[in-house]
N, CA, C and O atoms as a printed pandas DataFrame, in Angstrom:
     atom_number atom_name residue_name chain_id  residue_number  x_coord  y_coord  z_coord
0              1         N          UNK        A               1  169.395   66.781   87.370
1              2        CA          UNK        A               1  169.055   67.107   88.747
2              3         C          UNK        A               1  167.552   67.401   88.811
3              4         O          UNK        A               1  166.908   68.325   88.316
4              5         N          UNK        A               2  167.200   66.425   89.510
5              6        CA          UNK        A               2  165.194   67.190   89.861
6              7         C          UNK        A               2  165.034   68.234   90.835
7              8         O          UNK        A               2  165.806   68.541   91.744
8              9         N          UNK        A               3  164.064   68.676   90.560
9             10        CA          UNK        A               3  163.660   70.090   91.620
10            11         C          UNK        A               3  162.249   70.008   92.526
11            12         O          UNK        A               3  161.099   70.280   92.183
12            13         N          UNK        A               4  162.714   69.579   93.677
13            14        CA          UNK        A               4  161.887   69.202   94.511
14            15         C          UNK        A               4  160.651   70.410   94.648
15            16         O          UNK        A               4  160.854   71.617   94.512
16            17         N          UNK        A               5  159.618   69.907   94.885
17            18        CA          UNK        A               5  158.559   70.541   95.059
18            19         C          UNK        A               5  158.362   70.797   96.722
19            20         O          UNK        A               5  158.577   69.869   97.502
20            21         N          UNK        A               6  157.908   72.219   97.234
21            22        CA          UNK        A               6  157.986   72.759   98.585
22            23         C          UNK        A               6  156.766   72.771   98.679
23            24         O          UNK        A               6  156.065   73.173   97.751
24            25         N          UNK        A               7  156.249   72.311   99.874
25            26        CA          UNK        A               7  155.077   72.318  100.710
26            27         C          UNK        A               7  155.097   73.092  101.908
27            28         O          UNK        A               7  156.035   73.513  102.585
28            29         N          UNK        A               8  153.488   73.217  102.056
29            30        CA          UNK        A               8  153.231   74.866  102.436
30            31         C          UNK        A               8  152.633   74.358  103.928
31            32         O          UNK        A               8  151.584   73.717  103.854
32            33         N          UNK        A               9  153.178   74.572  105.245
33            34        CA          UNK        A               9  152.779   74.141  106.755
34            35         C          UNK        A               9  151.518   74.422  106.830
35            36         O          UNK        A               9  151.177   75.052  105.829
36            37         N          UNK        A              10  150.532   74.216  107.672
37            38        CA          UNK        A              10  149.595   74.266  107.978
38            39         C          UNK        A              10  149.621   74.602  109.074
39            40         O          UNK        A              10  148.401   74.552  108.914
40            41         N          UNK        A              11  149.771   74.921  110.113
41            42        CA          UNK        A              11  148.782   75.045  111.674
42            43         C          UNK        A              11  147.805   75.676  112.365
43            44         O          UNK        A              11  147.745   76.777  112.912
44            45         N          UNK        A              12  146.749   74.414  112.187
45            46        CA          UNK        A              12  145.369   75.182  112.841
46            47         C          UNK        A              12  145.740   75.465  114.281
47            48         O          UNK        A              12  146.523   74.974  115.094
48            49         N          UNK        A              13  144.662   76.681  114.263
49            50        CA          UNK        A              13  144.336   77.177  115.930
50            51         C          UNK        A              13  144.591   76.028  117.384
51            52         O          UNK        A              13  145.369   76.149  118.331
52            53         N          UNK        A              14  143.742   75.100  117.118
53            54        CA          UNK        A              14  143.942   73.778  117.841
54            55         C          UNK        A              14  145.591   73.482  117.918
55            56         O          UNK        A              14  146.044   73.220  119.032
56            57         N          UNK        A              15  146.435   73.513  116.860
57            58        CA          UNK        A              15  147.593   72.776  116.939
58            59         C          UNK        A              15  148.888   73.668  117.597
59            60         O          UNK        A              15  150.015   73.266  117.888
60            61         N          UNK        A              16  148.129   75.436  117.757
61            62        CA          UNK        A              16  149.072   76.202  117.908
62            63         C          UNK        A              16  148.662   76.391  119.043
63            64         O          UNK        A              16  149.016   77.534  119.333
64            65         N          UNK        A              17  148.056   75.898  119.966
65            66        CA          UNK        A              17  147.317   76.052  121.316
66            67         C          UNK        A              17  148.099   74.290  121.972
67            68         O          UNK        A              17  148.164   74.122  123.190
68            69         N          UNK        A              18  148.454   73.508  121.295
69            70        CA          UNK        A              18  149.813   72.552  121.636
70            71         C          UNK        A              18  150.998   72.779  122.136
71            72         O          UNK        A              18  151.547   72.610  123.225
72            73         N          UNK        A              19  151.337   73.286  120.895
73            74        CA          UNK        A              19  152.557   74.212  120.872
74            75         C          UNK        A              19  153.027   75.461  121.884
75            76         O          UNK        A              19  154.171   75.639  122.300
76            77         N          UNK        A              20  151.801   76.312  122.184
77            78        CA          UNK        A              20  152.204   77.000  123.473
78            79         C          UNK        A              20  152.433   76.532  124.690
79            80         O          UNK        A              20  153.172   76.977  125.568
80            81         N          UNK        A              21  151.348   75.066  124.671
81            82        CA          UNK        A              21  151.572   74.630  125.918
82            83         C          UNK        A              21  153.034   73.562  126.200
83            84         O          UNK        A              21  153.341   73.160  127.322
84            85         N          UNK        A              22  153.452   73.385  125.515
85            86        CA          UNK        A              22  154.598   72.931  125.348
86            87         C          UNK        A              22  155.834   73.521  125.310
87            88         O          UNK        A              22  156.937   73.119  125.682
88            89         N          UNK        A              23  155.437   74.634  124.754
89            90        CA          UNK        A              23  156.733   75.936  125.098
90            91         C          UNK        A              23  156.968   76.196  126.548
91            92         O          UNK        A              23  157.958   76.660  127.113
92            93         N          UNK        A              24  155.878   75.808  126.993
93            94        CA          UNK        A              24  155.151   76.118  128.986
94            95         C          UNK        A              24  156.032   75.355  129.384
95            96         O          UNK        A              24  156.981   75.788  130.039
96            97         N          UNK        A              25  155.910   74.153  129.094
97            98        CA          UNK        A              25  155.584   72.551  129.684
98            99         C          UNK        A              25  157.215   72.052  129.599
99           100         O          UNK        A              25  158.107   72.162  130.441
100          101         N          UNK        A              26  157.225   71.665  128.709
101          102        CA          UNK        A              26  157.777   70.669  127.827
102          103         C          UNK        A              26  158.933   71.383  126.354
103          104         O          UNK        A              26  158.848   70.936  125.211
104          105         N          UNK        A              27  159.793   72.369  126.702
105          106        CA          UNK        A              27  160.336   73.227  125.869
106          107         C          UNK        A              27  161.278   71.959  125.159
107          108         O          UNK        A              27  161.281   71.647  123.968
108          109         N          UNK        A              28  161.948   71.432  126.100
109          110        CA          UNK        A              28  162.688   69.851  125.123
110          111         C          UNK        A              28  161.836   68.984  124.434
111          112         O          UNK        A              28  162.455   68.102  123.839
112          113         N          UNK        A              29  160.719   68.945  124.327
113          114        CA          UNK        A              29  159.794   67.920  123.485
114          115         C          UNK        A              29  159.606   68.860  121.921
115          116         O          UNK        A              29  159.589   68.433  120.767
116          117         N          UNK        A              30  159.483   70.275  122.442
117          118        CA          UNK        A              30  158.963   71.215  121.904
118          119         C          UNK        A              30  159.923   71.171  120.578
119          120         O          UNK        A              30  159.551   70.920  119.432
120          121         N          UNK        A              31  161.208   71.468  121.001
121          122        CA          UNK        A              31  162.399   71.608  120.106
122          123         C          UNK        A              31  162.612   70.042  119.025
123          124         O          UNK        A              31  162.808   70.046  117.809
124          125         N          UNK        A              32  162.530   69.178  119.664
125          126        CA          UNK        A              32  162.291   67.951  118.911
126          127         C          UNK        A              32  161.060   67.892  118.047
127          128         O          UNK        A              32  161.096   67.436  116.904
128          129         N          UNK        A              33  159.815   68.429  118.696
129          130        CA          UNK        A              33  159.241   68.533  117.425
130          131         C          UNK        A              33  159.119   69.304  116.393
131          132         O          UNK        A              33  158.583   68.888  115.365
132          133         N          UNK        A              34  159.514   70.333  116.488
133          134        CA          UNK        A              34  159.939   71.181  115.634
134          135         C          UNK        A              34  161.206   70.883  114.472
135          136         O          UNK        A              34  161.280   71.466  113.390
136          137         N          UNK        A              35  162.088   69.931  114.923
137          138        CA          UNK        A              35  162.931   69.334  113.974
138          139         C          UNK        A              35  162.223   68.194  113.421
139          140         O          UNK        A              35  162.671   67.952  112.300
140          141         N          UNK        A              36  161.101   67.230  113.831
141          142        CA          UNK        A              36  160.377   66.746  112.844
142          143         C          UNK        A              36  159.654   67.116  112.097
143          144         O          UNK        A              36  159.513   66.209  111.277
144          145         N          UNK        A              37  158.800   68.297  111.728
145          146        CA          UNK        A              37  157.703   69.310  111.231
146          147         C          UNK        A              37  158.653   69.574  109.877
147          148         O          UNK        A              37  158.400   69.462  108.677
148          149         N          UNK        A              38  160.059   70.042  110.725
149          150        CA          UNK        A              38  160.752   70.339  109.204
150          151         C          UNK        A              38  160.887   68.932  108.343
151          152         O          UNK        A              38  160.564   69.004  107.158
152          153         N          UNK        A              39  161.217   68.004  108.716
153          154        CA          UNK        A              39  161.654   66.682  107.860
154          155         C          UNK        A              39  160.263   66.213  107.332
155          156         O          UNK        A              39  160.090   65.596  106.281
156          157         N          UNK        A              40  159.015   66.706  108.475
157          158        CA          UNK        A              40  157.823   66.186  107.783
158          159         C          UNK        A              40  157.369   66.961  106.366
159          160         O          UNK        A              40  156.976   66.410  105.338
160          161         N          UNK        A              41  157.536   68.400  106.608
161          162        CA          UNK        A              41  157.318   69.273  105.524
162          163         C          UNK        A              41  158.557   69.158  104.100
163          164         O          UNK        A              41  158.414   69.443  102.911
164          165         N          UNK        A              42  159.670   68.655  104.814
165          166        CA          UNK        A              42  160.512   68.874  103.302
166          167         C          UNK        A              42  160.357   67.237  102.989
167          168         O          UNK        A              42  161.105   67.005  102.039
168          169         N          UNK        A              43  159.631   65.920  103.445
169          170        CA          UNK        A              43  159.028   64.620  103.115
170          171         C          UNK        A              43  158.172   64.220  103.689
171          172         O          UNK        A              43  158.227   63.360  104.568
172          173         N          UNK        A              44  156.915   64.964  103.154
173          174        CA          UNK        A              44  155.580   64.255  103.758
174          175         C          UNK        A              44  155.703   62.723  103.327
175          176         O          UNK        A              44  156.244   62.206  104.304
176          177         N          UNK        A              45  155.563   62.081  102.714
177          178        CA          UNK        A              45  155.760   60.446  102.788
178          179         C          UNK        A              45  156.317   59.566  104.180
179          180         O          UNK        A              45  155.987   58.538  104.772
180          181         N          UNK        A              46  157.181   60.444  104.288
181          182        CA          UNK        A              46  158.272   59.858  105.805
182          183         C          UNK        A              46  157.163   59.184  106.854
183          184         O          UNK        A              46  157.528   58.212  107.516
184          185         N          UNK        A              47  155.840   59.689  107.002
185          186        CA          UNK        A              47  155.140   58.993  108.444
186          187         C          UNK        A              47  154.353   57.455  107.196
187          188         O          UNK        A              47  154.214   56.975  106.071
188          189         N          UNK        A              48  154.073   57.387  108.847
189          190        CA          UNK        A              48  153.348   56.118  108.090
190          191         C          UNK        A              48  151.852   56.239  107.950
191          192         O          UNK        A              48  151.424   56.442  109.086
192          193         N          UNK        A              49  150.908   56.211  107.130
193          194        CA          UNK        A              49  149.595   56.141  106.787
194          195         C          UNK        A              49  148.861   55.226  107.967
195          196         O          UNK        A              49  149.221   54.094  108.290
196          197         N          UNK        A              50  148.077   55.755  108.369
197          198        CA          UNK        A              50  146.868   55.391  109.039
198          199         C          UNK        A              50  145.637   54.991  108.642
199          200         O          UNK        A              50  145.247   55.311  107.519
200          201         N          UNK        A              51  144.739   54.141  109.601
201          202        CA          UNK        A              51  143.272   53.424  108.901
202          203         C          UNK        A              51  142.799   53.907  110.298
203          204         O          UNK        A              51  143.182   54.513  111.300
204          205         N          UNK        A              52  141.501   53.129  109.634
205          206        CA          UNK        A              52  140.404   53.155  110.086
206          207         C          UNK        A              52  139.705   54.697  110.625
207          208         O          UNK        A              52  139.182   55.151  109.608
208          209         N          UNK        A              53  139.548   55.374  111.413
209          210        CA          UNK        A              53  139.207   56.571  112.203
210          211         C          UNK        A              53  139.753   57.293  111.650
211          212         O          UNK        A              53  139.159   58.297  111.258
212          213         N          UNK        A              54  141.109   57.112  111.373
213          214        CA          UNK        A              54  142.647   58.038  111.168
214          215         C          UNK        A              54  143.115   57.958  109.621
215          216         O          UNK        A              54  144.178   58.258  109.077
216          217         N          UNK        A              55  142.108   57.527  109.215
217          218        CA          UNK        A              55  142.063   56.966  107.847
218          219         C          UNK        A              55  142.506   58.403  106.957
219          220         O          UNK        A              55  141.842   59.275  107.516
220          221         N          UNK        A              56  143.128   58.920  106.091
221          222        CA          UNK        A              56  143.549   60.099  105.489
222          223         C          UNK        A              56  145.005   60.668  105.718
223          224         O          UNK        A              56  145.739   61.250  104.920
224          225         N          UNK        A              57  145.257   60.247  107.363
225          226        CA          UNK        A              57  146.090   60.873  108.197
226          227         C          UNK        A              57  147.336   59.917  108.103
227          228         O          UNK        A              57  147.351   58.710  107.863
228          229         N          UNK        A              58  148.724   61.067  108.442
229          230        CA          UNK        A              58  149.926   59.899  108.947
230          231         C          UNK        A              58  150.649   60.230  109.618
231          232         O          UNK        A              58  151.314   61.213  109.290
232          233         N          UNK        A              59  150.864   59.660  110.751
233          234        CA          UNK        A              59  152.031   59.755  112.049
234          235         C          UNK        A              59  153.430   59.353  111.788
235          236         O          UNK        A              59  153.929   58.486  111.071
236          237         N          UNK        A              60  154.071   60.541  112.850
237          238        CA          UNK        A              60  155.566   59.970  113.317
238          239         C          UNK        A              60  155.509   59.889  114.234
239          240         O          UNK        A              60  154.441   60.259  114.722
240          241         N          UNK        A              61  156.539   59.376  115.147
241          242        CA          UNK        A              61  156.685   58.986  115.995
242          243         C          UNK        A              61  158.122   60.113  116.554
243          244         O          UNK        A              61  158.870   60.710  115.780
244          245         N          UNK        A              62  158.153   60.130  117.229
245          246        CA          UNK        A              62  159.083   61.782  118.615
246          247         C          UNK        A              62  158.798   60.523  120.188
247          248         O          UNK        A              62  157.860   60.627  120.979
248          249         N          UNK        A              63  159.339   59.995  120.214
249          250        CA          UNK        A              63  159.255   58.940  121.159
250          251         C          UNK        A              63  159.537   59.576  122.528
251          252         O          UNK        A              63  160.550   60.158  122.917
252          253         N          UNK        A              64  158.339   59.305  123.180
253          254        CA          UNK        A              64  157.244   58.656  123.499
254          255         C          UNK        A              64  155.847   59.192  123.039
255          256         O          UNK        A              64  154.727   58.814  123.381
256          257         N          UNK        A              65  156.300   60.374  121.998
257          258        CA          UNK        A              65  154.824   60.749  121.769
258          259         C          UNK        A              65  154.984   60.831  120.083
259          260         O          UNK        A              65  156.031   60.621  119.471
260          261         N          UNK        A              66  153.762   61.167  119.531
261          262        CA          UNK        A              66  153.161   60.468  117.941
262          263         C          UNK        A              66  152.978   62.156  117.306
263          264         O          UNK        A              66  152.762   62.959  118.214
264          265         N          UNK        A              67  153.017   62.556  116.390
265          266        CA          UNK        A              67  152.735   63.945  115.377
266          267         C          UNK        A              67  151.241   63.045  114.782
267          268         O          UNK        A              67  151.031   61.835  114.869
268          269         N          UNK        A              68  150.755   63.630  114.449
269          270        CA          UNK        A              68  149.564   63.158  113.336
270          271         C          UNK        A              68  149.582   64.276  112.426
271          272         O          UNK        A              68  149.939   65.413  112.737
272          273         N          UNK        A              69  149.051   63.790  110.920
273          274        CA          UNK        A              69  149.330   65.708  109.906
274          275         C          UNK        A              69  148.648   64.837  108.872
275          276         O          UNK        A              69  148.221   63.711  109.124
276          277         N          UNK        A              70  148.582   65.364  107.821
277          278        CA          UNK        A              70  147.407   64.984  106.755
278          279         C          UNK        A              70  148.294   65.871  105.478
279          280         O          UNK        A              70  148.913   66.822  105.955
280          281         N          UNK        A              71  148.405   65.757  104.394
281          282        CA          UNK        A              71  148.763   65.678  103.141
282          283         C          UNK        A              71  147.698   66.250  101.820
283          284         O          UNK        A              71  147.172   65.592  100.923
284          285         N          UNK        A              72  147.636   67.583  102.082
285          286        CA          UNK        A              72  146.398   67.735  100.934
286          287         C          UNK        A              72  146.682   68.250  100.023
287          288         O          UNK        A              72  146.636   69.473  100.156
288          289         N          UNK        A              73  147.084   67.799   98.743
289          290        CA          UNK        A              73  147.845   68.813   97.521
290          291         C          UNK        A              73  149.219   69.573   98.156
291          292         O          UNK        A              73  150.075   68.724   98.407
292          293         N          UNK        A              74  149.548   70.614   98.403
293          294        CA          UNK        A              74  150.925   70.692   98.180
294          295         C          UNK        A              74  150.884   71.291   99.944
295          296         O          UNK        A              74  151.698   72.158  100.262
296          297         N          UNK        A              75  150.015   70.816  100.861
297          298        CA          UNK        A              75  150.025   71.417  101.863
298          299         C          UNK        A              75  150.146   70.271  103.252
299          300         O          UNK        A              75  149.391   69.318  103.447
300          301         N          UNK        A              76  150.848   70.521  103.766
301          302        CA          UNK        A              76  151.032   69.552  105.171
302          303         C          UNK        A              76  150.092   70.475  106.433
303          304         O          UNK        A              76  150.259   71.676  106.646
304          305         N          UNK        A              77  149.293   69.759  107.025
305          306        CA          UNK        A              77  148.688   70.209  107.764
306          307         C          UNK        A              77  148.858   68.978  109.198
307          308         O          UNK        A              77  148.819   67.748  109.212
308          309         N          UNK        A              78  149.036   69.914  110.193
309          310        CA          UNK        A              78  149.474   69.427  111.582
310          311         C          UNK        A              78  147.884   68.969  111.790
311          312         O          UNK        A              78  146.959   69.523  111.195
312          313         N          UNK        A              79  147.704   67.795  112.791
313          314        CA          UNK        A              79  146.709   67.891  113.382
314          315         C          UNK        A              79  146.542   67.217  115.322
315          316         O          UNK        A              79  145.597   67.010  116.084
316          317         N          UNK        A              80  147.561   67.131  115.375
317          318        CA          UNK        A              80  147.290   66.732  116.755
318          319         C          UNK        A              80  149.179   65.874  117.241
319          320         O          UNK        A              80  149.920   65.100  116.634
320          321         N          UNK        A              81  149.228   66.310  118.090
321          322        CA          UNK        A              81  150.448   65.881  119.256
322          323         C          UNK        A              81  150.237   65.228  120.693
323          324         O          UNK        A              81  149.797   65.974  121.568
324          325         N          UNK        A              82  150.546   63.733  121.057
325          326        CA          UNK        A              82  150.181   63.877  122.211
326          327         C          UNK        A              82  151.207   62.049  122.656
327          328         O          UNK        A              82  152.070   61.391  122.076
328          329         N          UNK        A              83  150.558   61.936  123.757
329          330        CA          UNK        A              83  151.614   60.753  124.125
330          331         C          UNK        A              83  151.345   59.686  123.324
331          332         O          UNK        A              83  150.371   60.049  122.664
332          333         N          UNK        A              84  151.569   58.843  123.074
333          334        CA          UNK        A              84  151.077   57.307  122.366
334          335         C          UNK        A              84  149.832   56.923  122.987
335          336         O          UNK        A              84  148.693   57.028  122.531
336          337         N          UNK        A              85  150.222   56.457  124.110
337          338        CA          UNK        A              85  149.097   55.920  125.032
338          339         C          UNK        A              85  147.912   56.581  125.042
339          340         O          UNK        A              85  146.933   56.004  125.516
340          341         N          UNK        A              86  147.770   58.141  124.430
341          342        CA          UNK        A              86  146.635   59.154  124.782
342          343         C          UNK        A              86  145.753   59.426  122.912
343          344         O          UNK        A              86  144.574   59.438  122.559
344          345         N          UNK        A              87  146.813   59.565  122.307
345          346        CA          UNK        A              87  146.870   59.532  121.223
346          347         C          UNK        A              87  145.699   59.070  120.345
347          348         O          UNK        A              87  144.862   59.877  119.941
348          349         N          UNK        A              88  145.642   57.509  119.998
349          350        CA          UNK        A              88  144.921   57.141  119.424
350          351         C          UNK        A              88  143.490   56.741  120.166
351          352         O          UNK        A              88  142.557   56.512  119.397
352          353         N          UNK        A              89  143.229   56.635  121.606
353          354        CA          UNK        A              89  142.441   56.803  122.361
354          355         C          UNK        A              89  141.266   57.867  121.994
355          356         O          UNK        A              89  140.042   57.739  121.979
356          357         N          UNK        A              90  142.011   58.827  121.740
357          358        CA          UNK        A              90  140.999   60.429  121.360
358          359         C          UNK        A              90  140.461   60.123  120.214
359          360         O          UNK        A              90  139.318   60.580  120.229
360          361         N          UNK        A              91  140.747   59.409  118.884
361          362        CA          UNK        A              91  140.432   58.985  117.735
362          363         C          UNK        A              91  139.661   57.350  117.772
363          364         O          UNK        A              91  139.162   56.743  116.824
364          365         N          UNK        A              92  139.740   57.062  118.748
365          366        CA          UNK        A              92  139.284   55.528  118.901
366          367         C          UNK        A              92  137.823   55.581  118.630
367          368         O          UNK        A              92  137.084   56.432  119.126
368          369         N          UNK        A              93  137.368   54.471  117.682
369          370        CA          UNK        A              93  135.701   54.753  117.124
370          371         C          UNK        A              93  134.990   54.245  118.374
371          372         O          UNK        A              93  135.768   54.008  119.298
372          373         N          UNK        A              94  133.998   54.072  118.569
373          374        CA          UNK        A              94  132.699   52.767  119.781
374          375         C          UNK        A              94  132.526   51.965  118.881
375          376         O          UNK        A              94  131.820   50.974  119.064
């Protein structure tokens, strides 16, 4: 039997200033993402890797809107929630 290794959440200031507003807003989006955070934290691998801008980073998908989080040694760090359409827009290079 192997013994999985536990990773440690992250949420910056920015990501917990989401999250309130969504507790506001959006308490059913809220609860869904919160059941992905756990599946992201007990398998960071699960999103898919990103390029270019987003290059480091990897999204899921909570349909109609995207998680973004980053993977640094044994730590999952949130970094941004928002619709698809809005999403990669904010990260889009000139």
């Amino acid at each position: 039997m192997s013994q999985e290794q536990k990773y440690t959440l992250v949420v910056p200031p920015e990501f917990e200033a989401i999250l309130k507003k969504l507790k506001r807003k959006k308490p059913g989006i809220l609860a869904l993402l919160v059941k992905k955070i756990d599946k992201v934290v007990n398998s960071p691998i699960l999103g898919k890797p990103l390029r270019n801008t987003l290059r480091n980073y990897r999204r899921v998908h909570i349909d109609p809107f995207v998680l973004i989080y980053e993977i640094h040694l044994m730590e999952v760090r949130l970094i941004d929630f928002d619709h698809h359409d809005k999403i990669y827009k904010k990260y889009k290079f000139n």
